[in-house]
C-alpha positions in Angstrom: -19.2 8.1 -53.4 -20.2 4.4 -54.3 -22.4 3.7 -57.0 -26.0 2.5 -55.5 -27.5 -0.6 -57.9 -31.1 0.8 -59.1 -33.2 -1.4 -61.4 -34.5 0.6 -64.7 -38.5 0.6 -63.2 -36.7 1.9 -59.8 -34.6 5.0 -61.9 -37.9 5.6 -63.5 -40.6 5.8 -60.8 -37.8 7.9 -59.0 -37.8 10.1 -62.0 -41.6 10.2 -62.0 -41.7 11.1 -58.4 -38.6 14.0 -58.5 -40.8 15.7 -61.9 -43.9 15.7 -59.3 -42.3 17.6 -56.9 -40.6 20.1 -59.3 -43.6 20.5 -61.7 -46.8 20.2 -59.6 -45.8 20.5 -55.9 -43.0 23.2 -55.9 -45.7 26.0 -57.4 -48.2 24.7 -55.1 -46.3 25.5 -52.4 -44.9 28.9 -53.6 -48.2 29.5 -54.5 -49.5 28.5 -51.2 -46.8 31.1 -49.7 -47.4 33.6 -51.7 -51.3 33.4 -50.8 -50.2 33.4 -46.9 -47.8 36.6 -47.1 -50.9 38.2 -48.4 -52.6 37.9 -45.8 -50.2 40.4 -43.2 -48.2 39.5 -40.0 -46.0 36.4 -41.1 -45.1 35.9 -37.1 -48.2 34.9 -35.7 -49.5 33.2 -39.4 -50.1 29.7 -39.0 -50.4 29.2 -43.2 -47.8 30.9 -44.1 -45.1 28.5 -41.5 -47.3 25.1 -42.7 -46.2 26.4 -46.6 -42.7 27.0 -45.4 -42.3 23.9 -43.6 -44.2 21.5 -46.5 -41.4 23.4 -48.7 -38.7 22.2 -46.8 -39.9 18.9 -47.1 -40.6 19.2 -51.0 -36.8 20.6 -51.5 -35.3 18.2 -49.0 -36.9 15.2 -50.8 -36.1 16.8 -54.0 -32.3 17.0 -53.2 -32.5 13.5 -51.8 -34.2 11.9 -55.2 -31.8 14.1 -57.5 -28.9 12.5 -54.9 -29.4 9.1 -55.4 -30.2 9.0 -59.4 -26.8 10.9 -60.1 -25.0 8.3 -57.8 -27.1 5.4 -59.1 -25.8 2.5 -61.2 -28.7 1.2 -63.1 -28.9 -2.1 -64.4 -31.4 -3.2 -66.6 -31.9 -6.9 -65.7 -33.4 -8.2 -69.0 -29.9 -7.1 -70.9 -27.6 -8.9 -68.3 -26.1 -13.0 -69.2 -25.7 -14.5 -66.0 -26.3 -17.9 -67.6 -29.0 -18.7 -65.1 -27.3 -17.4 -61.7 -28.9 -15.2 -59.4 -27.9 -11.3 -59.8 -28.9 -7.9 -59.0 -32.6 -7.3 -60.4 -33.1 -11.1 -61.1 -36.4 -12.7 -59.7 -35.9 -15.8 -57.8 -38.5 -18.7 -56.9 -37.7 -20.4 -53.9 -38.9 -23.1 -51.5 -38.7 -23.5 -47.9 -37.4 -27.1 -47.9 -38.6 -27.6 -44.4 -42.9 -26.4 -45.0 -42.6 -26.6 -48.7 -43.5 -22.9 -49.3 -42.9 -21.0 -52.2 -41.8 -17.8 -52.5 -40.7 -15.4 -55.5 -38.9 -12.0 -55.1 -37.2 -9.5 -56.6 -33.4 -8.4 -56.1 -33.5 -5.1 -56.0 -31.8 -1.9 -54.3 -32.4 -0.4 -50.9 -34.8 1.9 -52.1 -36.8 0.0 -54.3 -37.7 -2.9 -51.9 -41.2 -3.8 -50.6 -42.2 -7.3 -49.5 -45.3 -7.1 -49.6 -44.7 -6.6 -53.4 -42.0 -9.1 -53.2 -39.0 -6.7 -54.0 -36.1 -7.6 -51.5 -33.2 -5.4 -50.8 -29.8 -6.3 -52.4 -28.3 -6.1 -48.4 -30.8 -8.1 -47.3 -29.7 -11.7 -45.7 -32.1 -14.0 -48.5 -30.6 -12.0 -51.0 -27.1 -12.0 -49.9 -27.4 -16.1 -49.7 -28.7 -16.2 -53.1 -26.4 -13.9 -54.9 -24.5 -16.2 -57.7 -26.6 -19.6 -56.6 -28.6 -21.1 -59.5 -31.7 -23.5 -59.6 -31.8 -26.2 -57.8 -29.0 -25.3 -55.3 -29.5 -25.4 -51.8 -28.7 -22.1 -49.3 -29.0 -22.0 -45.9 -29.9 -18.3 -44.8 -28.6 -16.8 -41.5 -32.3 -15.6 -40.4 -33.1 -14.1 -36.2 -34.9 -17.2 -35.7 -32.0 -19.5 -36.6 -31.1 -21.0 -39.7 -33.6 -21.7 -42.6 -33.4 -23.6 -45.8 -34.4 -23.5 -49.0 -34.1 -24.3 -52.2 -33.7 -21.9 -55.9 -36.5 -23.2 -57.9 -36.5 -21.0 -60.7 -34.4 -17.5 -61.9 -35.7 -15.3 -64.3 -34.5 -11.8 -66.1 -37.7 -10.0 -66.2 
């Protein structure tokens, strides 16, 4: 299987999250089912298939998380020379040369982005036009409501 690109804050808030589900959800639930059984007839007992079902959910989730770490690659962005070129984890300022609007965002892997909080997936078409570009070059990106422009204002390694 390929190696999936993870920042370090991604590895480690998927950490965080898969020791949640194994220290603190997982009993809840077994608890949860152990509480239902209790309480006679499993057929007809409504709790007892909610617990069941949440722990489906809570393993699934759990085999997902455990999945992607042991076929992550992570990269920790403040260690990498790229002599000012725009890689995987770099943040990137950039201006919409047509309305003059600047944006900054994040490089990051599939899993990690959010726009809202300006993290933008690796795949994504922005990032793919940006990928090796520098400040002050121009890249047109291929976007569904044509072609837009702009401009790499500034790269950091943060």
């Amino acid at each position: 299987m390929n190696k999936v690109p993870l920042t370090v804050k991604g590895a480690e808030k998927l950490r965080a999250e898969l020791e949640e589900l194994k220290s603190v959800v997982r009993p809840r639930i077994i608890a949860s089912i152990a509480s239902a059984r209790a309480h006679g007839d499993l057929k007809e007992n409504a709790e007892y298939h909610a617990a069941r079902e949440q722990q489906s959910f809570a393993e699934g989730r759990i085999a997902e998380i455990e999945s992607k770490l042991s076929n992550a690659q992570i990269i920790d962005v403040t260690k990498v020379d790229a002599n000012g070129k725009v890689v995987f984890g770099a943040t990137v300022e950039i201006e919409d040369i047509d309305s003059e609007k600047r944006v900054t965002y994040q490089i990051v892997g599939e899993d990690e982005a959010n726009i809202k909080e300006g993290r933008i997936s690796i795949g994504s078409p922005i990032a793919r036009a940006l990928i090796g570009k520098q400040a002050g070059d121009t890249v047109i990106v291929k976007a569904p409501g044509g072609d837009v422009e702009y401009e790499i204002v500034s790269v950091d390694y943060v």
